[in-house]
N, C-alpha and C positions, 0 to 999 in steps of 0.2 A: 457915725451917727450924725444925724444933721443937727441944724438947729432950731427946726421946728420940733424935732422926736425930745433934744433936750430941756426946751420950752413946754413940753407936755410936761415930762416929768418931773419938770423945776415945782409947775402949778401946783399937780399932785402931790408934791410931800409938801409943798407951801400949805395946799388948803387942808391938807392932814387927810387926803383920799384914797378909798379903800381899793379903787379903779384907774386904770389909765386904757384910753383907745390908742394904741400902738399898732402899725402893719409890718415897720421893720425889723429883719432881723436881729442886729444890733440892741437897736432901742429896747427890744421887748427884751434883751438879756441883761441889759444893765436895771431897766425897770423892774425886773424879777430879783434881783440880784438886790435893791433895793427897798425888799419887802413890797412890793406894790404886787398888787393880782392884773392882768394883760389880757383885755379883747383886741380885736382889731374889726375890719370892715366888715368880713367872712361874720366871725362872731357876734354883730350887732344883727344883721344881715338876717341868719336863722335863726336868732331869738324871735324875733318881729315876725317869722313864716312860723313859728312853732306857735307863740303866741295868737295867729291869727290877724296880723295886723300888717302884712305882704301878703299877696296875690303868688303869682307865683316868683319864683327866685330865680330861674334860667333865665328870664327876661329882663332882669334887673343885672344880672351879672352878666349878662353878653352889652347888655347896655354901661355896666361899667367898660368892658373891656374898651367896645368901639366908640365911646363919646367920650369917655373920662380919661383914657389913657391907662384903669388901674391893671397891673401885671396881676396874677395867677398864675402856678405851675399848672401846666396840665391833667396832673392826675392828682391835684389838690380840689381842682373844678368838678374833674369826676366822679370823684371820692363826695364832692357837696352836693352834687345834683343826684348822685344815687342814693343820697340821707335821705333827701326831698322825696324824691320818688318811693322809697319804701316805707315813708311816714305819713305820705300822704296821698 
């Protein structure tokens, strides 16, 4: 775990919060482990398209991929983008 993911979760049990944005493995197992509930990017991501408050999500996740650097498994992407498509 780095120490940005443990600076997350220092914050979160400092500020007594019910939420932590976590993406790594790791981190999101000790933050769970810790009583804390775990989004990550993905998770913010399609509340905002479910909510109505993103456009579309392929665009913005192909746009993380090749301008952000963010990783995705492949059939984690696909498994996102076929939520999208059969909800909307």
């Amino acid at each position: 775990m780095d120490e940005g993911e443990s600076e997350a979760i220092a914050l979160a049990l400092q500020a007594q919060e019910e939420w932590t944005l976590l993406d790594e493995k790791e981190g999101r197992r000790v933050a769970k482990s810790l009583g804390l509930r775990v989004t990550g990017v993905l998770g913010i991501l399609l509340r905002a398209r479910r909510e109505g408050k993103l456009g579309h999500l392929k665009r913005v996740l192909v746009d993380l991929r090749e301008k952000a650097g963010f990783h995705i498994r492949a059939d984690l992407l696909k498994d996102v983008l076929k939520e999208e498509s059969n909800n909307y």
